[in-house]
N, C-alpha and C positions, 0 to 999 in steps of 0.2 A: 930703432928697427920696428919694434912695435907700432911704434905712430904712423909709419909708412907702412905697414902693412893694413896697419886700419882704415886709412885711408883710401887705398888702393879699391879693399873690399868697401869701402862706403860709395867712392866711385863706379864699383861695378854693378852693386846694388843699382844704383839711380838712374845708370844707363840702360840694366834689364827691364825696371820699372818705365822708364819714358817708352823704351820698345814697344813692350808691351801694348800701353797705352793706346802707341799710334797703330799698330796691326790692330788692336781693337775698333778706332776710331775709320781703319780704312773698312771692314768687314761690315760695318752699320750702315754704312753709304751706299753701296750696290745689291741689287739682291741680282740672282746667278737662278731662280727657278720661280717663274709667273705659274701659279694658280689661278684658275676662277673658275666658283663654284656655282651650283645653281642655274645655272643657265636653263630658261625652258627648253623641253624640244617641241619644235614645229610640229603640229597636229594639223588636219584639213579643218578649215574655215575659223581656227586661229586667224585675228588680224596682227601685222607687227604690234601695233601697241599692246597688247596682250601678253609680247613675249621679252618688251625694252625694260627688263629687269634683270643683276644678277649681285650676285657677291664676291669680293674676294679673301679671303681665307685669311688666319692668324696670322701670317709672313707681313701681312702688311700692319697691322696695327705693331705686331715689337718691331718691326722695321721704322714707326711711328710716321707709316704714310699714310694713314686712316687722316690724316689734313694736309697730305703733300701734296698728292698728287689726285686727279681729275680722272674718273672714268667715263667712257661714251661706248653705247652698243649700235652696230650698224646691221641689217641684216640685208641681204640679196638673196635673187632668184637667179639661179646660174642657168636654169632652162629659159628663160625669158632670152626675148630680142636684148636687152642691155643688162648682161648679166654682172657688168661691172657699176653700175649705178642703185645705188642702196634705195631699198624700198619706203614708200611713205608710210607711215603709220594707220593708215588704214583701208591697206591692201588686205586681201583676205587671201590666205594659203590654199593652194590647189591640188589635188592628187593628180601623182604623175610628172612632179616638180621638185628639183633640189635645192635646197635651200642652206646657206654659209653666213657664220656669223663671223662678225670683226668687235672684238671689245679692243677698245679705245685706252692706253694707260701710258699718263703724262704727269712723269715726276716735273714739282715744286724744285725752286733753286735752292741747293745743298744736297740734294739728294738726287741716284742715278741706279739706271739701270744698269745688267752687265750687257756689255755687247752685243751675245750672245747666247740668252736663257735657254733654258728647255724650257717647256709652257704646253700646260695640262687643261683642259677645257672638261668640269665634268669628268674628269679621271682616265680622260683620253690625251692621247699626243696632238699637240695643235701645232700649228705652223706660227713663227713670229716674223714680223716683219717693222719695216721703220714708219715713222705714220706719218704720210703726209710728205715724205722726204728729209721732213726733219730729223733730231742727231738719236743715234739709238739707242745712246743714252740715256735719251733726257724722254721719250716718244716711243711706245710698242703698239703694234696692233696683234693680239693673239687672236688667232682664227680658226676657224672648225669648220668641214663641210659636214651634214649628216647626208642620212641615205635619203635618198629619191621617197620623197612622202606617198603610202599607200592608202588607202579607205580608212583603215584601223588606224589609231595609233602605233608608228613606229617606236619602237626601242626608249622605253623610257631610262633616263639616267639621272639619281637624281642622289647622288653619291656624299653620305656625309664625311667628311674630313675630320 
């Protein structure tokens, strides 16, 4: 009776441990909340290139996508005749003009986004979407519009995490 009780608990043991395991192994694989920090904000007679820089936050290196995955920064002028056509890099910013950024984030095979993130831009709520059409798992574009650029600099955010 003893042997098969031992047994039983050694069996239970090794199933709570395999558990375990794979809820951990699933939890590593997706992340459920895009960050990205850093972003400049648009200033009058900034060019894009000025502003195709940004970072993503600690989520991603213990995620160990700091080499999975690929970033790209897009930016547009939503007051412009094509305000769906991302600007060249040396375009100069205008007062009187809104301006919307798209970072670019494309998980490496083995690794995935959720679905469905939230996704913060600079400490704001951003919009996400699929990039390119491709799967939204594997493809986000997290987006930001700011306010209508003034004389001054608008609203600087430059939020550490």
């Amino acid at each position: 009776m003893k042997k098969v009780i031992s047994i039983l608990l050694s069996v239970m043991m090794l199933m709570s441990v395999t558990t375990g395991l794979t809820f951990t192994a699933q939890a590593d694989e997706s992340v459920s909340v895009i960050e990205v920090n850093h972003v400049p904000t648009p200033v009058v007679g900034a060019t894009v290139a000025n502003l195709c820089y940004f970072s993503v936050p600690e989520w991603a290196d213990y995620q160990s996508f700091n080499s999975d995955y690929t970033t790209t920064m897009l930016w547009y002028d939503l007051s412009s005749a094509k305000p769906d056509t991302a600007l060249p890099t040396d375009t100069q910013l205008v007062v009187g003009h809104q301006y919307k950024v798209s970072v670019r984030l494309i998980a490496s095979s083995g690794y995935s986004f959720a679905a469905s993130p939230s996704a913060y831009l600079n400490g704001n709520a951003a919009t996400t979407s699929t990039y390119l059409g491709r799967s939204a798992a594997k493809c986000l574009a997290v987006d930001y519009t700011f306010p209508t650029l003034t004389k001054n600099y608008i609203q600087y955010r430059n939020i550490e995490f």
